[in-house]
C-alpha positions in Angstrom: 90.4 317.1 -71.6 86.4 317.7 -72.9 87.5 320.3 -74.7 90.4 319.0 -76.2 88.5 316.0 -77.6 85.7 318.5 -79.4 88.7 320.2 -80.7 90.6 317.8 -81.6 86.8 315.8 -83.7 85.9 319.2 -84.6 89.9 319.8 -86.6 90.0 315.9 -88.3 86.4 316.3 -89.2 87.2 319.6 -91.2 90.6 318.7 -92.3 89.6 315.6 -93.8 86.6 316.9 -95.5 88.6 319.6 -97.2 91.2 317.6 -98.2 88.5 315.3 -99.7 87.1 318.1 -101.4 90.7 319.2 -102.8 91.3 315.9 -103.9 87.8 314.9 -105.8 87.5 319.2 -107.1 89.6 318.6 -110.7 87.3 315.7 -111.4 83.9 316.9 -110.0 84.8 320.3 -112.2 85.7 318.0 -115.9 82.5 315.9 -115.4 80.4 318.6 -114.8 81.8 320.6 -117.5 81.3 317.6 -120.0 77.9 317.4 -118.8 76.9 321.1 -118.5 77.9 324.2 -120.3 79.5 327.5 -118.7 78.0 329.1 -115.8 75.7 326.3 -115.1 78.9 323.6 -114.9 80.4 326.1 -112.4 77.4 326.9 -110.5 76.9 322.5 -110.3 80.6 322.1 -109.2 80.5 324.7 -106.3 77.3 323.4 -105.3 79.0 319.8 -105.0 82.1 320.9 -104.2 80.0 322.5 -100.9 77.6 319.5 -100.2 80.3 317.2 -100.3 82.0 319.0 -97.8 79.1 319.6 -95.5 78.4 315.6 -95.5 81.7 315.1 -95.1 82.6 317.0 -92.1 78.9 316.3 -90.2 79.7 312.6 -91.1 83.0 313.2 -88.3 81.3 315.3 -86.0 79.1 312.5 -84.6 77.6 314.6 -81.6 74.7 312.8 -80.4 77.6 309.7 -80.0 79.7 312.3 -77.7 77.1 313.3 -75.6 77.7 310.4 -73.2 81.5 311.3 -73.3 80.6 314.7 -71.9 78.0 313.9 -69.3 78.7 315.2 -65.8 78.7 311.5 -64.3 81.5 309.8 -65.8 85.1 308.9 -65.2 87.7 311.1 -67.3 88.9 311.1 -70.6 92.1 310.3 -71.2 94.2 310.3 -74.1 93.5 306.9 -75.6 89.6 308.1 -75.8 90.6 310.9 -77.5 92.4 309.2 -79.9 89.7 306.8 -80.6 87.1 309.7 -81.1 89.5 311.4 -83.6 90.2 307.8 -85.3 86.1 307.5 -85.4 85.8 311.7 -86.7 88.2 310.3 -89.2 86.4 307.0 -90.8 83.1 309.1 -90.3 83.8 311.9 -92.5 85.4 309.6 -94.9 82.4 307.2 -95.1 80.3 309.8 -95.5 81.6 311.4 -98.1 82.3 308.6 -99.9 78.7 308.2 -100.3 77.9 311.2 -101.5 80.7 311.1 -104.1 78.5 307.7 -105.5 75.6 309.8 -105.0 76.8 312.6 -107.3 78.8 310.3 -109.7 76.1 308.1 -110.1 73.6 311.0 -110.9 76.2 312.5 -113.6 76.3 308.9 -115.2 72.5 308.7 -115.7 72.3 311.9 -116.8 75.2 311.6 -119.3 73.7 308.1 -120.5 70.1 310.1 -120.7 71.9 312.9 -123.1 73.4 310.2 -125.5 70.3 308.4 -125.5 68.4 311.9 -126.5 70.9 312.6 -128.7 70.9 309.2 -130.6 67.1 309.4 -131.0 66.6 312.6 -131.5 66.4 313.8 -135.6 69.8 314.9 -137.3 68.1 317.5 -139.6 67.6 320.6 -137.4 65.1 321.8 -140.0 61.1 321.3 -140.1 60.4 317.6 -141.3 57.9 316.7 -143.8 55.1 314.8 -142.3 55.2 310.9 -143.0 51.8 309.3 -144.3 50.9 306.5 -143.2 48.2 303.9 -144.0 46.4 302.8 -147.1 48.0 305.6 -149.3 51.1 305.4 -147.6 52.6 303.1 -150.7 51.2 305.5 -153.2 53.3 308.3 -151.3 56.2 306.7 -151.8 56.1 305.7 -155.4 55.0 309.4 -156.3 58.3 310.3 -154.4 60.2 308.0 -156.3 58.8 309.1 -159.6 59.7 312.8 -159.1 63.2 312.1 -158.4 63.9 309.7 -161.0 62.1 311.2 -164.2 
């Protein structure tokens, strides 16, 4: 029965996890791609795609939790246990990678509010700009500008 529990943890954990990682890959791949351009979007989603996954299933594992269950001095497992542990492999690899879905949507809003922030501040005119004076003959500046466009 040990080994049918770790095999039974072991499957949920990973089945879960993937599907997780099936269902959240269309959306991971458009916000990257809206954030990133070409090779660099695809190398961000695979890299997500495979941390969410390894959170995900070591979330359902749980070993150190199982150890007891497996210890030479206890009564046997039986089904119900079993069930329990797969229940717990279940809500664990869930949990965890729900947090690391905030984790990596919350990092791809900041960036993408940082970008429109850079991009709002940053000059139009891609060309070199003309210094600015300022001070005292800052005034002066600008009536001589005015003068040689209105003659």
């Amino acid at each position: 029965m040990d080994t049918i529990m770790l095999i039974s943890v072991f499957l949920s954990s990973l089945a879960v996890s993937a599907c997780v990682v099936w269902i959240f890959s269309a959306l991971m791949d458009g916000v990257l791609a809206r954030l990133a351009a070409g090779e660099t979007a695809a190398a961000w989603s695979l890299f997500t795609k495979f941390a969410l996954f390894v959170v995900g299933f070591t979330g359902g594992l749980r070993l150190t939790d199982m150890e007891p269950l497996l210890a030479s001095a206890r009564p046997p497992i039986n089904s119900a246990q079993i069930l329990l542990e797969v229940f717990r492999a279940v809500t664990g690899a869930l949990v965890a990678s729900a947090w690391m879905l905030l984790v990596i949507f919350a990092a791809a809003l900041a960036f993408s509010g940082g970008k429109a922030a850079y991009a709002r501040l940053r000059p139009q005119s891609a060309g070199p700009r003309e210094p600015q004076p300022s001070g005292v003959g800052a005034a002066r500046h600008a009536r001589s500008r005015e003068n040689q466009e209105n003659p």
